[in-house]
Structure formats: C-alpha cells, structure tokens
C-alpha positions as CSV (number, residue, x, y, z in Angstrom):
1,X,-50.4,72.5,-24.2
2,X,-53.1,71.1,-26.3
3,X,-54.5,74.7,-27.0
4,X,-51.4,75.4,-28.6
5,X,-51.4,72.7,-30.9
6,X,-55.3,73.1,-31.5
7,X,-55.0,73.9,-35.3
8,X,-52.7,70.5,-35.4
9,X,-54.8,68.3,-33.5
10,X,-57.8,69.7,-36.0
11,X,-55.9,69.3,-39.7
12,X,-53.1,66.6,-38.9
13,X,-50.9,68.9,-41.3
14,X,-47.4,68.4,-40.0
15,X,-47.0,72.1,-40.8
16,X,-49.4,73.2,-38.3
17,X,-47.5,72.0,-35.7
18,X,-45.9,74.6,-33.1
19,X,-42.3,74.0,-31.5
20,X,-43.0,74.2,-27.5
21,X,-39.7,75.0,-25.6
22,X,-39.5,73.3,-22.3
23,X,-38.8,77.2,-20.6
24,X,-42.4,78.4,-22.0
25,X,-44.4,75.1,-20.8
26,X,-42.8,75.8,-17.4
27,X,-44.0,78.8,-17.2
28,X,-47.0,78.5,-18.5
29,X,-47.9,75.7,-16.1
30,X,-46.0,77.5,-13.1
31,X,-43.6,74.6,-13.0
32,X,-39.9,73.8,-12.7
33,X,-38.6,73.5,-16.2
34,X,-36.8,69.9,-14.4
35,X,-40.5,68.9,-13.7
36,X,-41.6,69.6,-17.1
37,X,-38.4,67.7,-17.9
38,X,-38.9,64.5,-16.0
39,X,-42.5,65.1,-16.5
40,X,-42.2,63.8,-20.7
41,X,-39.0,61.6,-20.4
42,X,-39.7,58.7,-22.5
43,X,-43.1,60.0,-23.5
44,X,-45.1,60.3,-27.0
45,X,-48.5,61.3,-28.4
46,X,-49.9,59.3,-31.2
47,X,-51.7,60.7,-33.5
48,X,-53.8,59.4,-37.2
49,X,-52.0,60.2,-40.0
C-alpha cells in the first residue's frame, strides 16, 4: 500500500494522497476484504506535517 501512496509519503502534500478502497487492497493483497477490514480497525499512520 505504501507504493501507492509513494508520491505522499515523498511531498507530505495532502493533495497527493490516493483514496484506497478496502475491495482494491483485498485484492491486491489476495485477501478477504473482512481481513483487510479487521486488519486496520482502530489503526493510524502518523506522519510529519
């Protein structure tokens, strides 16, 4: 997932950031969209502003 928020992680400009739906994560990662689900319950990234 990080690849897709490369250019993000790089700049920090909130209008680099892309919108991941849980269905495409799933599929990327060949997972249940429920384990993706569970997977980032109550889960955040901090990140420098």
């Amino acid at each position: 997932m990080g690849r897709r928020q490369e250019k993000y992680l790089s700049s920090l400009n909130e209008q680099d950031l892309v919108s991941i739906k849980l269905e495409d994560a799933a599929t990327e990662l060949n997972l249940a969209i429920s384990t993706i689900s569970r997977a980032i319950k109550d889960k955040y990234v901090e990140v420098p502003r």
